[in-house]
C-alpha positions as CSV (number, residue, x, y, z in Angstrom):
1,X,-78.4,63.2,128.2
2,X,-76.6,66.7,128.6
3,X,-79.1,69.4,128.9
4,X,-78.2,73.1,128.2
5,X,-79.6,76.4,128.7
6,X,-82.0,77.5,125.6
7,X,-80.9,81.2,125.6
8,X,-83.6,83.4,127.5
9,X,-86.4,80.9,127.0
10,X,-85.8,79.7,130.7
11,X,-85.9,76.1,128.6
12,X,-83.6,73.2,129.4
13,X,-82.6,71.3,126.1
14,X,-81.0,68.2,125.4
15,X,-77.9,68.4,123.0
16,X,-79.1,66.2,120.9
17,X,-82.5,66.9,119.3
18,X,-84.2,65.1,116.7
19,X,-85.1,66.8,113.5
20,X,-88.3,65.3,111.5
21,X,-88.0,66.4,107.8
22,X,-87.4,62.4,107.1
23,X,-90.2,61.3,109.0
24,X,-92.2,63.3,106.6
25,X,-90.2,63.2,103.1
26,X,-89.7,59.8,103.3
27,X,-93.5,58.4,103.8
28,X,-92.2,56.8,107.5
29,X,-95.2,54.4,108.4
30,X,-96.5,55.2,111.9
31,X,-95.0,52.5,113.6
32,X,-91.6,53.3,112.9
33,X,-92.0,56.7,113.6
34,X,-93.5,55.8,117.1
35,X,-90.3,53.7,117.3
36,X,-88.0,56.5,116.7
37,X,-89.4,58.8,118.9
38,X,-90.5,56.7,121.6
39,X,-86.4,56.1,121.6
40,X,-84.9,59.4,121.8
41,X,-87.7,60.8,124.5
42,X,-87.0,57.5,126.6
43,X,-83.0,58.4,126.6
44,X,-83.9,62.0,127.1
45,X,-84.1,63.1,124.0
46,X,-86.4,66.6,124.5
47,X,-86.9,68.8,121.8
48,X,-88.1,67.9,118.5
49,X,-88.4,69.8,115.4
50,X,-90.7,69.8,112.4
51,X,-92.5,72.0,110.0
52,X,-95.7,72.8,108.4
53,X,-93.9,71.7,104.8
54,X,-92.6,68.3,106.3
55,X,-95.2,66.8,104.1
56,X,-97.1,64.1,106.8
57,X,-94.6,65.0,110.1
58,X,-96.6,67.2,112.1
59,X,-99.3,64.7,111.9
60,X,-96.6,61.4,112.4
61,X,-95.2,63.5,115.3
62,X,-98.6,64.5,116.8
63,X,-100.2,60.6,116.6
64,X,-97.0,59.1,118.0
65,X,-96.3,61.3,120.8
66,X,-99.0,64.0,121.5
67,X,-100.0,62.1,124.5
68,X,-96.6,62.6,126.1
69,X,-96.4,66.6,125.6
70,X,-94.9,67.4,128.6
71,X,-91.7,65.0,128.1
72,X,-90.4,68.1,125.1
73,X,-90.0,70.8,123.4
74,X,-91.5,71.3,120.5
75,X,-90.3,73.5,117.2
76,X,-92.4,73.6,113.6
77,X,-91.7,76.7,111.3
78,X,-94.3,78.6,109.0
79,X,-94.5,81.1,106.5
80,X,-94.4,79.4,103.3
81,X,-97.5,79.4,100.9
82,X,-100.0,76.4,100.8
83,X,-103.0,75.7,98.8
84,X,-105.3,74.6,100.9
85,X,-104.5,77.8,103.5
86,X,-105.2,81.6,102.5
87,X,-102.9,84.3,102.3
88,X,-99.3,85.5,100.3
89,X,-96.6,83.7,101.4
90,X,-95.1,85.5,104.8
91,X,-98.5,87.3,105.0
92,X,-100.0,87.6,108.7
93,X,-102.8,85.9,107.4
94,X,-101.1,82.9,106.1
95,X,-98.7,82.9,109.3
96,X,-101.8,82.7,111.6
97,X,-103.6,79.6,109.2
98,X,-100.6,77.4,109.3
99,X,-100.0,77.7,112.8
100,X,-103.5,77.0,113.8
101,X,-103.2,74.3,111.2
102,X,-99.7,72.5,113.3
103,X,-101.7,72.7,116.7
104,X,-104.5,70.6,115.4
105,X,-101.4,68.1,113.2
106,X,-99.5,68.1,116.3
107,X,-102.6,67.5,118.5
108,X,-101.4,70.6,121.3
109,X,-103.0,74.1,122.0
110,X,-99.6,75.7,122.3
111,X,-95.8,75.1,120.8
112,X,-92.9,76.1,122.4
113,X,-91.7,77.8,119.3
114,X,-92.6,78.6,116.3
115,X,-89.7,79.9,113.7
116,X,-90.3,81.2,110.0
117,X,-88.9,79.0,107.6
118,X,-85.8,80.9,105.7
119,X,-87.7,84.1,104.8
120,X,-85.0,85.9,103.2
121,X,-83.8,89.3,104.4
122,X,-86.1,91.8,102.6
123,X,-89.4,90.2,104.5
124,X,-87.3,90.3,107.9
125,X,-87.4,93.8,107.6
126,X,-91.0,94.4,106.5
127,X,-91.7,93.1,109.9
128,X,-94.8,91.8,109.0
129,X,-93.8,88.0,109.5
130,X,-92.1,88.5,112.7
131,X,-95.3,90.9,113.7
132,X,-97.7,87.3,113.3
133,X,-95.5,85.5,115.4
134,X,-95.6,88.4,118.4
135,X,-99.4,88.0,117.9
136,X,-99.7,84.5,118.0
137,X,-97.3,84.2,120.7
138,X,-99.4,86.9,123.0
139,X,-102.7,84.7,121.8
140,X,-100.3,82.0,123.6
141,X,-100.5,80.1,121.0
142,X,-96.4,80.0,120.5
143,X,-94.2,80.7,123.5
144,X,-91.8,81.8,121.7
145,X,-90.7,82.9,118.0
146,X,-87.6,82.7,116.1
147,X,-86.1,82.5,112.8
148,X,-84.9,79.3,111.0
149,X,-81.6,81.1,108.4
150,X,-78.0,81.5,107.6
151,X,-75.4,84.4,107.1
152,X,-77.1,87.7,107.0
153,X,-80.5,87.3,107.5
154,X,-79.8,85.0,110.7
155,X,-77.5,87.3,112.0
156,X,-80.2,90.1,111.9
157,X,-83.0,88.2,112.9
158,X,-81.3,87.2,115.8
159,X,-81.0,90.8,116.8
160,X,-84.7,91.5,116.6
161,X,-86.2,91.9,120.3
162,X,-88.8,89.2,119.0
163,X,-87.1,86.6,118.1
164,X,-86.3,84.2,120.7
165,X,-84.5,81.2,118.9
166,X,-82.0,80.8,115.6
167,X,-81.9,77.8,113.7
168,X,-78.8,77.8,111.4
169,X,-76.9,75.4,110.0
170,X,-73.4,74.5,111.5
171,X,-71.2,71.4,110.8
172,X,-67.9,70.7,109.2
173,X,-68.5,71.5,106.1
174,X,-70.9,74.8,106.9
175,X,-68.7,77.2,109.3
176,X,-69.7,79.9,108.0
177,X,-72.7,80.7,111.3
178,X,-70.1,80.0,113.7
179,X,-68.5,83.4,113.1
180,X,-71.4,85.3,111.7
181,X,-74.3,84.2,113.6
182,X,-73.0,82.6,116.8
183,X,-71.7,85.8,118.3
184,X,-74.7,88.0,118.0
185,X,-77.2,85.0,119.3
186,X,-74.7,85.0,122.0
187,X,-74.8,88.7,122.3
188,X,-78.7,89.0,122.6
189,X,-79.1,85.7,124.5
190,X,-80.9,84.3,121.6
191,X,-81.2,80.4,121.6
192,X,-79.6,78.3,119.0
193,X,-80.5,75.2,117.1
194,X,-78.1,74.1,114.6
195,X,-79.7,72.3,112.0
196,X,-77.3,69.4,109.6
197,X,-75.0,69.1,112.5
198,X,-73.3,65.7,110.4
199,X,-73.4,67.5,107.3
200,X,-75.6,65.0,105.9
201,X,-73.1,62.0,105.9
202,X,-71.1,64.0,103.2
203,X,-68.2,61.6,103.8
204,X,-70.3,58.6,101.9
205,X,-70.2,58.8,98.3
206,X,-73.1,60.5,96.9
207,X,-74.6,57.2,94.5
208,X,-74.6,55.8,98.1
209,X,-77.1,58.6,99.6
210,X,-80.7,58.4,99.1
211,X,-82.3,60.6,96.3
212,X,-83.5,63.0,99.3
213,X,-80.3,63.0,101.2
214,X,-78.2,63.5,98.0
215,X,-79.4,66.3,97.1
216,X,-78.7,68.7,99.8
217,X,-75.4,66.9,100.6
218,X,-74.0,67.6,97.4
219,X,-71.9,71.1,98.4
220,X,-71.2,69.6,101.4
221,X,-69.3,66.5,99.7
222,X,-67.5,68.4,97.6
223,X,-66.2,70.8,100.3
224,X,-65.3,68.2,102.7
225,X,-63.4,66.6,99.8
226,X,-61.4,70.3,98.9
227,X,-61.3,70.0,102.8
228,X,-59.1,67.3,102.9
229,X,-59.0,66.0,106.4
230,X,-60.4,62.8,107.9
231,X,-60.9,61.1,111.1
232,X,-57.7,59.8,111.1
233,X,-55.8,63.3,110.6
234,X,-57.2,64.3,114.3
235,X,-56.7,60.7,116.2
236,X,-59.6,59.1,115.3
237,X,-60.9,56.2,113.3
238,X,-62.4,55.9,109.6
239,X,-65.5,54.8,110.8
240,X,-65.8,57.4,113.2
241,X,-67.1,60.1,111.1
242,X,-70.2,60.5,112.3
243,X,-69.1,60.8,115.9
244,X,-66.4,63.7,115.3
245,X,-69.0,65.5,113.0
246,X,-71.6,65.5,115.7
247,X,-69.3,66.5,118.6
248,X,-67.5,69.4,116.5
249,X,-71.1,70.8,116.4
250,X,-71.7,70.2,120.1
251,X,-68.1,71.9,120.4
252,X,-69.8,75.4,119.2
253,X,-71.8,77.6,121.2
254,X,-75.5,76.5,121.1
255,X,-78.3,74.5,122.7
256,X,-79.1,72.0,120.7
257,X,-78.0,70.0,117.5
258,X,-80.9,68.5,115.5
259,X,-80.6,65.1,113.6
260,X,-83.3,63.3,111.7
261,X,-83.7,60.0,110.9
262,X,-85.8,57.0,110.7
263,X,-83.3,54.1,112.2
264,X,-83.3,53.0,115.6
265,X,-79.4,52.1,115.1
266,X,-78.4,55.6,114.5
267,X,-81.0,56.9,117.1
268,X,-78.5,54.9,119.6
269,X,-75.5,55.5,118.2
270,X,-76.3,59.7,118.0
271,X,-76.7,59.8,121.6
272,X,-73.7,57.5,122.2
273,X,-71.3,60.3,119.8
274,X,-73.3,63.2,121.9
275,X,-72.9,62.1,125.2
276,X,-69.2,61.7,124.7
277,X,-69.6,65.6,124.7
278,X,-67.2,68.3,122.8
279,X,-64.4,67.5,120.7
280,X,-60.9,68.3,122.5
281,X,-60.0,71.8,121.0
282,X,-57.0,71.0,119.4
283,X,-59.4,68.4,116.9
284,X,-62.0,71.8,116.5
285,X,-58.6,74.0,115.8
286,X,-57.8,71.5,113.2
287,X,-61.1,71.4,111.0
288,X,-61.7,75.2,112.0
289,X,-58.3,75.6,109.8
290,X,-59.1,72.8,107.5
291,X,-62.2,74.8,106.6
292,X,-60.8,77.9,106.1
293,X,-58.1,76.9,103.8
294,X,-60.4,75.2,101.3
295,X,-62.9,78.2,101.0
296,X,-60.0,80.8,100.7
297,X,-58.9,78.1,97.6
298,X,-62.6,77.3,96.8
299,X,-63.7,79.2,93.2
300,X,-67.5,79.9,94.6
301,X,-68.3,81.3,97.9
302,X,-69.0,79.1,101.0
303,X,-72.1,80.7,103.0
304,X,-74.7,79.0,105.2
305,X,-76.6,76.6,103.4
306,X,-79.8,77.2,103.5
């Protein structure tokens, strides 16, 4: 598995990361989650990501694979309001609860980063948020914190001296971070996870996604569709779809790509499509321009989905 540099963590990462919203959402039994994850660390798989509002992953992720926490990374993000912890949502208090609440879930007495979860711009500002993850990360509880957004709020989070890592979403169908949050991560040497790199299958017809998966793949269907390009337009096959959307991603400037899902087959067949590495650039030049077309046609706007 390719590894890259994590911005100025000093972390190596694996291209391909594994993202554990599914794990969570869709009730995975325990078994199949130690399945999963017992795959992608074994193929070098190293940084997984979760969150304190994955309802059930911390814990699925800290049973299956808190015994082996030196073989990865590991990402959760805070900041939204519970019941069962105190504080306003984005509140130091709150910040603090929740992530003494993912070291216990993820059975560890540090993580490697902790990232608020799409705060908009207004509490980036007040500081406050970022301020609980400097003070949890100088408890060492957190090596490092960062900000998990799109458009402007990622862009200026990524400039705060603070914040360490960006998570943004970047994929064929969301370009949108490549040219307004890419450069300035670059610029500050701020790492970058880019979160729905395969655009949540939006080539499948939606009645053929799962309730969970249809719903956030909706915009993206219906851009890839104003779009108008396919596998076939850039050399490759109709069933490679999920191949050339995963290697565009891996074609931009960032660490790592996260994917989540709870079947071995596409476990396998995600780190076959990453270690094939980049796209060639004339195939990124072609859905760089396939993308910008349809949004200068498009009657909405197309930002970062969130």
């Amino acid at each position: 598995m390719e590894t890259r540099t994590f911005g100025r963590t000093g972390l190596e990462v694996s291209v391909l990361g594994f993202g554990g919203a599914p794990i969570g959402v869709l009730e995975t039994g325990q078994a199949e989650v130690d399945g999963v994850l017992g795959l992608l660390l074994d193929h070098g798989v190293n940084l997984v990501d979760t969150a304190a509002g994955y309802r059930g992953s911390e814990e699925a992720i800290g049973r299956s694979i808190g015994s082996r926490r030196d073989d990865f990374v590991l990402v959760s993000k805070c900041g939204q309001a519970f019941d069962d912890l105190p504080g306003e949502p984005w509140s130091e208090e709150l910040i603090s609860s929740t992530i003494e609440r993912s070291l216990a879930r993820l059975q560890t007495d540090y993580l490697d980063v902790m990232l608020l979860h799409t705060c908009d711009l207004e509490v980036l500002e007040r500081g406050e948020a970022v301020g609980a993850l400097v003070r949890a990360r100088e408890a060492g509880k957190i090596r490092f914190a960062g900000y998990s957004g799109d458009n402007q709020a990622g862009a200026y989070a990524a400039r705060l001296d603070d914040v360490a890592v960006i998570q943004t979403s970047i994929n064929i169908c969301d370009q949108v971070n490549i040219d307004c949050v890419l450069p300035v991560a670059a610029e500050c040497g701020v790492a970058v996870m880019a979160k729905r790199p395969i655009a949540n299958a939006a080539w499948k017809d939606l009645n053929d996604q799962p309730g969970f998966y249809a719903r956030y793949a909706e915009t993206y269907t219906e851009r890839l569709a104003l779009m108008a390009i396919g596998p076939e337009d850039i050399g490759f096959e109709e069933s490679d779809w999920a191949e050339l959307a995963l290697r565009f991603t891996l074609s931009c400037d960032l660490g790592t790509a996260i994917i989540g899902t709870t079947n071995p087959d596409h476990v396998r067949a995600n780190i076959e499509a990453a270690s094939r590495g980049a796209l060639p650039e004339e195939a990124v030049a072609q859905l760089r321009e396939a993308f910008v077309e349809a949004m200068g046609d498009a009657d909405d706007e197309w930002t970062g989905q969130t």
